[in-house]
Structure formats: structure tokens, C-alpha cells
TORVOZA-996464 format. One record per atom (N, C-alpha, C): residue number from 1; residue in three letters; atom name; x, y, z. Coordinates in Angstrom, 1 decimal, padded with zeros to 4 digits. Layout:
BEGIN
<i = NUM; aa = ala; at = CA; u = X; v = Y; w = Z>
...
REM end
This chain:
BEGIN
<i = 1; aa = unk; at = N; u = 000.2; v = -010.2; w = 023.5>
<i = 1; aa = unk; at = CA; u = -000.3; v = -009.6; w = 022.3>
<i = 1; aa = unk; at = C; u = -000.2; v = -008.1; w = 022.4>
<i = 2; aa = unk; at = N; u = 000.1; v = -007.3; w = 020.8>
<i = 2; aa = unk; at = CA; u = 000.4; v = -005.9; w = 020.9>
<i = 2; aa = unk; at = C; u = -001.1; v = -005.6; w = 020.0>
<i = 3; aa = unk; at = N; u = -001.3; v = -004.3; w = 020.5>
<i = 3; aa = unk; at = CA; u = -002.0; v = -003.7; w = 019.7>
<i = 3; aa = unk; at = C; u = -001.5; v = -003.0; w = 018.9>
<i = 4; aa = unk; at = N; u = -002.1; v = -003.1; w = 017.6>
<i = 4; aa = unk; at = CA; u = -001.3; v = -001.9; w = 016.3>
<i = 4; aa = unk; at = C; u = -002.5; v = -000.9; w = 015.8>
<i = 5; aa = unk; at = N; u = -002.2; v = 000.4; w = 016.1>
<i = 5; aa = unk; at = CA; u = -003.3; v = 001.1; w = 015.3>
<i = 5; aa = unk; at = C; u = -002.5; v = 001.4; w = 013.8>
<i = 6; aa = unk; at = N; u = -004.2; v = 001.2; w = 013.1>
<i = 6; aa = unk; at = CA; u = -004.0; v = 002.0; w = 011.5>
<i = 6; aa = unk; at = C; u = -004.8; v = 002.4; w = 011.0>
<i = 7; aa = unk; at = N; u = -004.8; v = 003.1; w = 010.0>
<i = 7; aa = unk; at = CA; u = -005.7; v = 003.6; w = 009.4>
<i = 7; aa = unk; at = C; u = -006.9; v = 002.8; w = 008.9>
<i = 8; aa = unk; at = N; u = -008.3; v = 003.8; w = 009.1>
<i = 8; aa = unk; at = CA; u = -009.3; v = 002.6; w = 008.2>
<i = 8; aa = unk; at = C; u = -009.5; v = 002.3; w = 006.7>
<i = 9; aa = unk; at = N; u = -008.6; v = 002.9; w = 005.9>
<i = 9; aa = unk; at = CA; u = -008.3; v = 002.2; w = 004.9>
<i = 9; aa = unk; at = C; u = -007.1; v = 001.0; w = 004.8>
<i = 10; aa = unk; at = N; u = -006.5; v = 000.7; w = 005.8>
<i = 10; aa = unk; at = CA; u = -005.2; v = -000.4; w = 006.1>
<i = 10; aa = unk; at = C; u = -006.2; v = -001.4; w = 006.5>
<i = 11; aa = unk; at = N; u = -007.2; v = -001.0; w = 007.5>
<i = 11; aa = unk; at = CA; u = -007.9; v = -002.3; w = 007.6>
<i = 11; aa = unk; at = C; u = -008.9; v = -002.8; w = 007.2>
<i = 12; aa = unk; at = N; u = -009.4; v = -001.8; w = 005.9>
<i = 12; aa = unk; at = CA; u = -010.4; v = -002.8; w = 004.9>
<i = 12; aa = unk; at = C; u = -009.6; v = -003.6; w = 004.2>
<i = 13; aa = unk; at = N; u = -008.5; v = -003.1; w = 004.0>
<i = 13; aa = unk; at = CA; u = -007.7; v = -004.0; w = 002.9>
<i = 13; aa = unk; at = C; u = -007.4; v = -005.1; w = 003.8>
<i = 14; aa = unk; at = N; u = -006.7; v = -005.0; w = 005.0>
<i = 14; aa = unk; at = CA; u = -006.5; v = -006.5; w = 005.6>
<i = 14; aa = unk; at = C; u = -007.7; v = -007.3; w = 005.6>
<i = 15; aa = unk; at = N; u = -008.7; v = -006.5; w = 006.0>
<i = 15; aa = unk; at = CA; u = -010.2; v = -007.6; w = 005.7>
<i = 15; aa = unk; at = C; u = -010.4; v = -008.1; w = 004.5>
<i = 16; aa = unk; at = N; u = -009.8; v = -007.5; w = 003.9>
<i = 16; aa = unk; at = CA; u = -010.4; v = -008.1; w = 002.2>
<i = 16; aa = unk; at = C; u = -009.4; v = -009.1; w = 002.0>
<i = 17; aa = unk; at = N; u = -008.3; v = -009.0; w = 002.3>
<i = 17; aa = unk; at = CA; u = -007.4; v = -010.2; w = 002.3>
<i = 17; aa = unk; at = C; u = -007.5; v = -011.2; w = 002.8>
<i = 18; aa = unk; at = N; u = -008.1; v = -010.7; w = 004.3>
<i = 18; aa = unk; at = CA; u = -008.3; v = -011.6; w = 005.3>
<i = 18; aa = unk; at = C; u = -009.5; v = -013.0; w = 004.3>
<i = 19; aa = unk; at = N; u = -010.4; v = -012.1; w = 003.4>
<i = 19; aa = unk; at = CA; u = -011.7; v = -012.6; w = 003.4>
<i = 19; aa = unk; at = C; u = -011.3; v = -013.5; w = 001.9>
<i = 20; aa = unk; at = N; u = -010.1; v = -013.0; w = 001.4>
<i = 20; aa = unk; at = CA; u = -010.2; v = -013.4; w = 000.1>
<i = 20; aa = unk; at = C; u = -009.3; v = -015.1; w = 000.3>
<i = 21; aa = unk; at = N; u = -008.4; v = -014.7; w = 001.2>
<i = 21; aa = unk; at = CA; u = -007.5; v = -015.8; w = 002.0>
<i = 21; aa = unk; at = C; u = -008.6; v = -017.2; w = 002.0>
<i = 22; aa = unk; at = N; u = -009.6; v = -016.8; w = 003.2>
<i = 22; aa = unk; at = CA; u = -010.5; v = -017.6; w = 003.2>
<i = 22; aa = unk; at = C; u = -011.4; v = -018.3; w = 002.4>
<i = 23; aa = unk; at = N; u = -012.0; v = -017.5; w = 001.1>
<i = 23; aa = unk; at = CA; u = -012.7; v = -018.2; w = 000.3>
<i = 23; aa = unk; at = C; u = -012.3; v = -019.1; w = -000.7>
<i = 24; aa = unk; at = N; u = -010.3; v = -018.6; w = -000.7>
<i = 24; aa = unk; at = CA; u = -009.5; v = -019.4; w = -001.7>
<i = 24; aa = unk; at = C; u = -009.1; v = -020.4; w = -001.1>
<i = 25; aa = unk; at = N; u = -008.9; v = -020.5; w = 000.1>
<i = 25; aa = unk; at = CA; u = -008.3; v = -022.1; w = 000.7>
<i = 25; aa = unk; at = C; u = -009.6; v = -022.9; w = 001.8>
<i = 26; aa = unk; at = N; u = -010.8; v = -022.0; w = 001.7>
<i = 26; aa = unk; at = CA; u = -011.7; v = -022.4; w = 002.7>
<i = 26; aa = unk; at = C; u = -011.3; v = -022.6; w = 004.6>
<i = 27; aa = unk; at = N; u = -010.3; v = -021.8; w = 004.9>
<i = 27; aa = unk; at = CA; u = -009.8; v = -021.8; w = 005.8>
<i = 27; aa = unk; at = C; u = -010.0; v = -020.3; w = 006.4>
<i = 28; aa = unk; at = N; u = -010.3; v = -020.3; w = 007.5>
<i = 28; aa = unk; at = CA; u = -010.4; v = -018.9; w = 008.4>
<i = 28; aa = unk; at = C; u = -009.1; v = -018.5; w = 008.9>
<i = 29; aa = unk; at = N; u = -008.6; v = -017.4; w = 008.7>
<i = 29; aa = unk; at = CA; u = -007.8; v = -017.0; w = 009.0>
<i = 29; aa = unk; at = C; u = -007.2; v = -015.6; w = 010.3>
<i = 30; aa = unk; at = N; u = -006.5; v = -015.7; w = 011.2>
<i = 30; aa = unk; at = CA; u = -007.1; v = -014.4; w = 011.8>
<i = 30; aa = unk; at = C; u = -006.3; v = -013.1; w = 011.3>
<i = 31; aa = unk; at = N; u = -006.7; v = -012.6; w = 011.8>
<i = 31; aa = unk; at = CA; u = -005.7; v = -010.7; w = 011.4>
<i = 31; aa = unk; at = C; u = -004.3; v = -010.5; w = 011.8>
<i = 32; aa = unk; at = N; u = -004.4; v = -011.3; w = 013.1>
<i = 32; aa = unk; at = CA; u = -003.2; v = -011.7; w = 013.4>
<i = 32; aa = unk; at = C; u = -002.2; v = -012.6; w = 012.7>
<i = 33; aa = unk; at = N; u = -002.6; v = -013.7; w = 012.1>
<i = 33; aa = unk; at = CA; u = -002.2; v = -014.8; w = 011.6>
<i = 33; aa = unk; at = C; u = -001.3; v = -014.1; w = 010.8>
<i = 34; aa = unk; at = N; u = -002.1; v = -013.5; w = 009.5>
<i = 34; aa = unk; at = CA; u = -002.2; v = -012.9; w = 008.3>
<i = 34; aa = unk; at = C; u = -000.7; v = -011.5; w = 008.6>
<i = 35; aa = unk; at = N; u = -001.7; v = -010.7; w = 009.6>
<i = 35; aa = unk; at = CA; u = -000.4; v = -009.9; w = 009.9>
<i = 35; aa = unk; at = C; u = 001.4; v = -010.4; w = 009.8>
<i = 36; aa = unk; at = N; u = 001.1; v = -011.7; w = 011.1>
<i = 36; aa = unk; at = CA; u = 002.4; v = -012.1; w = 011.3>
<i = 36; aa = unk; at = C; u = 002.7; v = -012.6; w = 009.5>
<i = 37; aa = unk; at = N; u = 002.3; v = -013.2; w = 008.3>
<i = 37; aa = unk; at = CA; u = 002.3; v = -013.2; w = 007.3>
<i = 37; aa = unk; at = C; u = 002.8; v = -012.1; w = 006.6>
<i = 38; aa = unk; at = N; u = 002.2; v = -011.3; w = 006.6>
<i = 38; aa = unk; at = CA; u = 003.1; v = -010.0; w = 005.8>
<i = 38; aa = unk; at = C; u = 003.8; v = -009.4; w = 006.2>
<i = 39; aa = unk; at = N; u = 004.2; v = -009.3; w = 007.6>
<i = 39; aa = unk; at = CA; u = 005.2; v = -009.0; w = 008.6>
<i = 39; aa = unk; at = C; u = 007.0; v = -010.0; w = 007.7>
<i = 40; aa = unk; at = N; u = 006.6; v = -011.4; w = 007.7>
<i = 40; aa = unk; at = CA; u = 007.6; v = -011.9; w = 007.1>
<i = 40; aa = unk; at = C; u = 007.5; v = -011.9; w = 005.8>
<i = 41; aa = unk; at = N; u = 006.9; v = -011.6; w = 004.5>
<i = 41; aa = unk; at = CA; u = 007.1; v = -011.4; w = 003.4>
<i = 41; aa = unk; at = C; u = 007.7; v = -010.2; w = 003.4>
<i = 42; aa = unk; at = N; u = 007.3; v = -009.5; w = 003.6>
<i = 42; aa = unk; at = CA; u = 008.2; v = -007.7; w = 004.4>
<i = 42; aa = unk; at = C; u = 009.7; v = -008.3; w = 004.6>
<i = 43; aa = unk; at = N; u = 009.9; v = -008.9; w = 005.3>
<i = 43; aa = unk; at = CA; u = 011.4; v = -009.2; w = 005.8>
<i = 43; aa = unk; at = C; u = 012.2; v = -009.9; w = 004.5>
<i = 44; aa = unk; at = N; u = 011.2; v = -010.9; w = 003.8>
<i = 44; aa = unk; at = CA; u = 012.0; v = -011.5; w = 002.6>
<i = 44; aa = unk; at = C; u = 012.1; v = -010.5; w = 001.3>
<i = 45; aa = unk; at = N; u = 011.4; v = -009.6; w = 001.4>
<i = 45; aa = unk; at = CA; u = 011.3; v = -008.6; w = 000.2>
<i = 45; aa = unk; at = C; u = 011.6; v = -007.2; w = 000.8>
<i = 46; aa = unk; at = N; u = 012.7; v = -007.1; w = 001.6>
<i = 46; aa = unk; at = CA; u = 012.8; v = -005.5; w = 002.5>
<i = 46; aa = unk; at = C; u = 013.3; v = -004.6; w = 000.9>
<i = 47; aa = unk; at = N; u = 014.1; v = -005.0; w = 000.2>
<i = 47; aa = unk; at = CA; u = 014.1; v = -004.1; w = -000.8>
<i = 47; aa = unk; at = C; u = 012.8; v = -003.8; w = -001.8>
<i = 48; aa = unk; at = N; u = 012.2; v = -003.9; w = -001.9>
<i = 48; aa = unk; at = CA; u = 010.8; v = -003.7; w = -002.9>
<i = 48; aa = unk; at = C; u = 010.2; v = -002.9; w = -001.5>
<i = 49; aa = unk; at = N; u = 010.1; v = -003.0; w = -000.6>
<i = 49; aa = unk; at = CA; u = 009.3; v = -002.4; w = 000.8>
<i = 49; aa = unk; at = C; u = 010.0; v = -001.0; w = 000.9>
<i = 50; aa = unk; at = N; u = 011.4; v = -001.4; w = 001.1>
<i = 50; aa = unk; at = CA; u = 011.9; v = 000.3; w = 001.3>
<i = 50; aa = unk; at = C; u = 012.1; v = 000.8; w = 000.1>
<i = 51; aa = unk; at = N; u = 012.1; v = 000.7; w = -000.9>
<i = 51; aa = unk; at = CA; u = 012.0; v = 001.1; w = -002.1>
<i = 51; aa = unk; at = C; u = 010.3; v = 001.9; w = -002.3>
<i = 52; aa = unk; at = N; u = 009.5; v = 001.6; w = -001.3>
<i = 52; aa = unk; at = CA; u = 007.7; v = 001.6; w = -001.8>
<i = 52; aa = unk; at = C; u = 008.0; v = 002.9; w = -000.6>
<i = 53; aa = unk; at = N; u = 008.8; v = 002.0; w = 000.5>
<i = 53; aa = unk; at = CA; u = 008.5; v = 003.4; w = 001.5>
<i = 53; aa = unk; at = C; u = 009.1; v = 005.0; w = 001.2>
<i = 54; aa = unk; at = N; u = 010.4; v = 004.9; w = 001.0>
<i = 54; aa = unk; at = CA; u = 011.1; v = 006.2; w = 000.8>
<i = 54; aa = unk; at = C; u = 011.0; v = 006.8; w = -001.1>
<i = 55; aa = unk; at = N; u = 010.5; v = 006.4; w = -002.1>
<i = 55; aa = unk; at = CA; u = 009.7; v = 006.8; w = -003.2>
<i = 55; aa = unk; at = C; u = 008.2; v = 007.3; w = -002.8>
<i = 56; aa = unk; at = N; u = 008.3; v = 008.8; w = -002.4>
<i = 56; aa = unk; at = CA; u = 006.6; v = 009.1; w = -002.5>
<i = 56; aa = unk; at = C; u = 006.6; v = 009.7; w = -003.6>
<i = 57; aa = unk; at = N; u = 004.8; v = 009.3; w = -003.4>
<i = 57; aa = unk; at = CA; u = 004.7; v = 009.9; w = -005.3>
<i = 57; aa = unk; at = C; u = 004.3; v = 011.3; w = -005.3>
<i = 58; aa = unk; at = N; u = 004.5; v = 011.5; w = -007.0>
<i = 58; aa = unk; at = CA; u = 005.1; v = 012.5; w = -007.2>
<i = 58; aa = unk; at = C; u = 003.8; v = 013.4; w = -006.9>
<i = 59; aa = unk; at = N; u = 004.3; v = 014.5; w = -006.8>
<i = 59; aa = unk; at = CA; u = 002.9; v = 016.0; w = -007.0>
<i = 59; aa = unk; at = C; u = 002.5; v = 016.1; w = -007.9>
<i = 60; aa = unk; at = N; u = 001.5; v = 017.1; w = -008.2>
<i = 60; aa = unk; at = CA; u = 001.0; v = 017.3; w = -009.1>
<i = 60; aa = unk; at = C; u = 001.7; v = 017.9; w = -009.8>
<i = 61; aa = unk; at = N; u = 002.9; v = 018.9; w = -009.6>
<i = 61; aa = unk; at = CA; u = 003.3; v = 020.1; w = -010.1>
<i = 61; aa = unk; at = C; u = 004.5; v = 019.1; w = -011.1>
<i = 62; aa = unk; at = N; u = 005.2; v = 018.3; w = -009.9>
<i = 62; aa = unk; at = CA; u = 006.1; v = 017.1; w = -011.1>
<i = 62; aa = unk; at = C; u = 005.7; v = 016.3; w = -011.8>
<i = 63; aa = unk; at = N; u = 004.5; v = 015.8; w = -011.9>
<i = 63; aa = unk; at = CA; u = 003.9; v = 015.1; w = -012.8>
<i = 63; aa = unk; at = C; u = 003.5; v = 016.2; w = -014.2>
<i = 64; aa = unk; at = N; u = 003.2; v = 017.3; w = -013.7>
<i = 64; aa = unk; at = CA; u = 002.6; v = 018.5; w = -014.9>
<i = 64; aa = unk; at = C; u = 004.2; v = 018.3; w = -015.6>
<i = 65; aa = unk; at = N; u = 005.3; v = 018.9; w = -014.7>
<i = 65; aa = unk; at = CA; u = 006.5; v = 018.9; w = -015.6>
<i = 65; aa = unk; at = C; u = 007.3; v = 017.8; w = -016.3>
<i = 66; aa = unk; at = N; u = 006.5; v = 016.8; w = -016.2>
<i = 66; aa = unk; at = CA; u = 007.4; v = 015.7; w = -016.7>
<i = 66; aa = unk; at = C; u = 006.4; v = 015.3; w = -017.4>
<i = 67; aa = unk; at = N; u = 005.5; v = 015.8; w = -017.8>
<i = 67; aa = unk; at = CA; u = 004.4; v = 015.6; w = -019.1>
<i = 67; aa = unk; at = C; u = 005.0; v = 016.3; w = -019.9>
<i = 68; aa = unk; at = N; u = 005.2; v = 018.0; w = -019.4>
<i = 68; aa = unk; at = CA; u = 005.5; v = 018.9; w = -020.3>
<i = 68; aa = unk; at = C; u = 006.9; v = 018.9; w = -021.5>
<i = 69; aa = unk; at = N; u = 007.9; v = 017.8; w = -020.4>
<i = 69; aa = unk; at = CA; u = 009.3; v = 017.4; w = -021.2>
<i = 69; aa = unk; at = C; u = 009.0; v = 016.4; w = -021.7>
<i = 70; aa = unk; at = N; u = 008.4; v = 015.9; w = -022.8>
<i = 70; aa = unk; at = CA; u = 009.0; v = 014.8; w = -023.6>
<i = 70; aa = unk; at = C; u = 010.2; v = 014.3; w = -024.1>
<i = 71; aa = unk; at = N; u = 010.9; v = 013.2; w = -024.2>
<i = 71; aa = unk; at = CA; u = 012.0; v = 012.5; w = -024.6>
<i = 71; aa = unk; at = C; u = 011.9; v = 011.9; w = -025.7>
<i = 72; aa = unk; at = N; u = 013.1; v = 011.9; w = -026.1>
<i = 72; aa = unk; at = CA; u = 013.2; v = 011.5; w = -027.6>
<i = 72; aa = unk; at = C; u = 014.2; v = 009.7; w = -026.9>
<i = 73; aa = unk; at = N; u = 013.6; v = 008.8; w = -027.2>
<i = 73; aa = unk; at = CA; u = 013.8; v = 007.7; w = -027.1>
<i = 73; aa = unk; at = C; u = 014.8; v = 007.3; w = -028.3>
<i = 74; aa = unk; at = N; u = 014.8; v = 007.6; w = -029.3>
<i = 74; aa = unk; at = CA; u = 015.3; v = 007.2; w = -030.4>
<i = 74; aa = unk; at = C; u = 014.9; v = 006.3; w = -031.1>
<i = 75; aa = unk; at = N; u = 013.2; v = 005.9; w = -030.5>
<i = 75; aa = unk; at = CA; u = 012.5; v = 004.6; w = -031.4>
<i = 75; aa = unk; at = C; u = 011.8; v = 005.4; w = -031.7>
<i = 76; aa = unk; at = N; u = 011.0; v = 005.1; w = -032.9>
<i = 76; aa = unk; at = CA; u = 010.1; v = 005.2; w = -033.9>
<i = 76; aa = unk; at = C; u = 008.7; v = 004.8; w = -033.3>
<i = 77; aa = unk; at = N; u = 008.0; v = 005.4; w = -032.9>
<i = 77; aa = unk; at = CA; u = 006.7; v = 005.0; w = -032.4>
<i = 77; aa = unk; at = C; u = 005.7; v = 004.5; w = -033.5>
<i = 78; aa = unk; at = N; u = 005.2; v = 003.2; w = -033.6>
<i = 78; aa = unk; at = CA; u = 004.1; v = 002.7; w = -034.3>
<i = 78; aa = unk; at = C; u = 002.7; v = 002.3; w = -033.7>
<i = 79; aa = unk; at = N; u = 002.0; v = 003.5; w = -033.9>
<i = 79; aa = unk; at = CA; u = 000.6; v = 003.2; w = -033.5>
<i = 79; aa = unk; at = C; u = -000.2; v = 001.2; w = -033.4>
<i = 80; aa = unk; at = N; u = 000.2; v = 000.6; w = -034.0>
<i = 80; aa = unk; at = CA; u = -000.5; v = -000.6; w = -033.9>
<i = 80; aa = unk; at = C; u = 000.6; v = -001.3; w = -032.9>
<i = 81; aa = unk; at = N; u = 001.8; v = -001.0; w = -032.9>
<i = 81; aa = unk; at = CA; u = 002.0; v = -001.9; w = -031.6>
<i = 81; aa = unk; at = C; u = 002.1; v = -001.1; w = -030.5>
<i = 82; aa = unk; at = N; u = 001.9; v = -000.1; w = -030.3>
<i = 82; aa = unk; at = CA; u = 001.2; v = 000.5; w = -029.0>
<i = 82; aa = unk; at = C; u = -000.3; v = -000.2; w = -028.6>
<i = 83; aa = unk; at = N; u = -001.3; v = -000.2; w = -029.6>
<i = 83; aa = unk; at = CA; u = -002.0; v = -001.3; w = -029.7>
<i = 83; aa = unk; at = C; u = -002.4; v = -002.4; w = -029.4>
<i = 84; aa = unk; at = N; u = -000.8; v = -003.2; w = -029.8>
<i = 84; aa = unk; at = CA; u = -000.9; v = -004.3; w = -029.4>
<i = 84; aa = unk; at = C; u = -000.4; v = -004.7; w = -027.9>
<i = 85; aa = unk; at = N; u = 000.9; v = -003.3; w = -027.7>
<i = 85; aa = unk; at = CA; u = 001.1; v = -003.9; w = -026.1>
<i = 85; aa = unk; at = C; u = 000.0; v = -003.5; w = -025.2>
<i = 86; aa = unk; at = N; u = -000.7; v = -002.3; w = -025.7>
<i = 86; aa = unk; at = CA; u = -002.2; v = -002.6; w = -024.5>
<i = 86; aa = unk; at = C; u = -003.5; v = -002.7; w = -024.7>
<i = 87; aa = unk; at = N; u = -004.1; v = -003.6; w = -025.5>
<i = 87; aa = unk; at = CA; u = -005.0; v = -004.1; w = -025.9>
<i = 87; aa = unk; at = C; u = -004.6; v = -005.4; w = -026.1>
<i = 88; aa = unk; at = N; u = -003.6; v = -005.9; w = -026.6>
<i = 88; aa = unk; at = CA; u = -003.3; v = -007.2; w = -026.7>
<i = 88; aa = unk; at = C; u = -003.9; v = -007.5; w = -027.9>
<i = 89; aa = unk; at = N; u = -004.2; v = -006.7; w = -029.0>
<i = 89; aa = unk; at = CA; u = -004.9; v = -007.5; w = -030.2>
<i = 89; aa = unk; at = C; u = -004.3; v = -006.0; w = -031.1>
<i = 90; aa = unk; at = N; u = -005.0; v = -006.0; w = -032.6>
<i = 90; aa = unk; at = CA; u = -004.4; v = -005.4; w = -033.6>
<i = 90; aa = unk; at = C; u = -005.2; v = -003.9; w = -033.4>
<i = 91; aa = unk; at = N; u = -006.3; v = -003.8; w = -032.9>
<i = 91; aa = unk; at = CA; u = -007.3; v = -002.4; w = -033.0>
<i = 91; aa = unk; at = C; u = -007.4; v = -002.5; w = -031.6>
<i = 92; aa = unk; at = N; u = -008.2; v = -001.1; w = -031.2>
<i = 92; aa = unk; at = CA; u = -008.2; v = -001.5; w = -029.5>
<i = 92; aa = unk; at = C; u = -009.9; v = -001.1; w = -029.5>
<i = 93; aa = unk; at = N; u = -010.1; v = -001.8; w = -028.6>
<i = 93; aa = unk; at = CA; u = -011.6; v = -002.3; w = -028.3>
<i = 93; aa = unk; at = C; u = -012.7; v = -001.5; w = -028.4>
<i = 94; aa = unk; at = N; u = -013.8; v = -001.8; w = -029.0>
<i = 94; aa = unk; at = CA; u = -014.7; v = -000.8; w = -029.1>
<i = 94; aa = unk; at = C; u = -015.1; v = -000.3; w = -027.8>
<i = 95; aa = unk; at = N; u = -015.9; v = 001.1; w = -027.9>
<i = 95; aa = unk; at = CA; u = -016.5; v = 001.5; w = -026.4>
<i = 95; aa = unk; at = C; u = -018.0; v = 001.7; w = -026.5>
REM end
């Protein structure tokens, strides 16, 4: 057996997996198990992984400038189906 150090935000999330695993199939699962688990989903999806790995996000200063350029899409923006694609109904929800 190896040991792997990570972060304690890597390993609440594996616990939460670990725990969500269990309540959905009633089955205990270990960290190891689970690991070796996403170890091979990793290998069947290496493009979406290296894609996640070498894409860091953006700064603040690139995100300010790519607010600041708007594009011209060449569509016509209509407020009710902006609406509808994120609300999923014709008004968007009261607050």
C-alpha cells in the first residue's frame, strides 16, 4: 500500500463521496476502493482530465477584460428566452 498526501479540501470531498457512495447503494466503501475508482475513470476520460488540468482559471484582471469586450454574436437577444433558458419558464422566479 502507498500513501498519498492531499489537501484537506481533496479529502472532504473524497469523504463525501466516500459517504454519498454508501447511502446510495448501502454499501461501505473504502478510500482506497473509491480511489482506485477514480484513478480508472481518470484513465477512461484522460482528455476531459488534461483538459481540467492544463486550463487554469482565469484571473481576475482577464475576466475584468473579457467583461469589458463584448461581442457581437450576430443574434438578436430576446429577453424571455434568456428566461426561458434559465429559469425554464416564461418570467423568472420571484425573490
Amino acid at each position: 500500500m502507498i500513501t498519498v498526501k492531499m489537501s484537506d479540501e481533496a479529502k472532504k470531498i473524497l469523504e463525501k463521496l466516500q459517504a454519498k457512495i454508501t447511502l446510495k447503494t448501502g454499501e461501505k466503501i473504502s478510500q482506497q476502493q473509491l480511489l482506485d475508482e477514480i484513478i480508472r475513470l481518470s484513465e477512461r476520460n484522460e482528455d476531459q482530465l488534461f483538459r481540467q488540468i492544463t486550463s487554469p482559471p482565469l484571473g481576475e484582471e482577464e475576466i475584468n477584460k473579457l467583461l469589458r469586450t463584448p461581442m457581437d454574436w450576430g443574434v438578436e437577444t430576446v429577453e424571455e428566452e434568456i428566461d426561458i433558458a434559465l429559469y425554464r419558464e416564461e418570467t423568472p422566479p420571484e425573490e
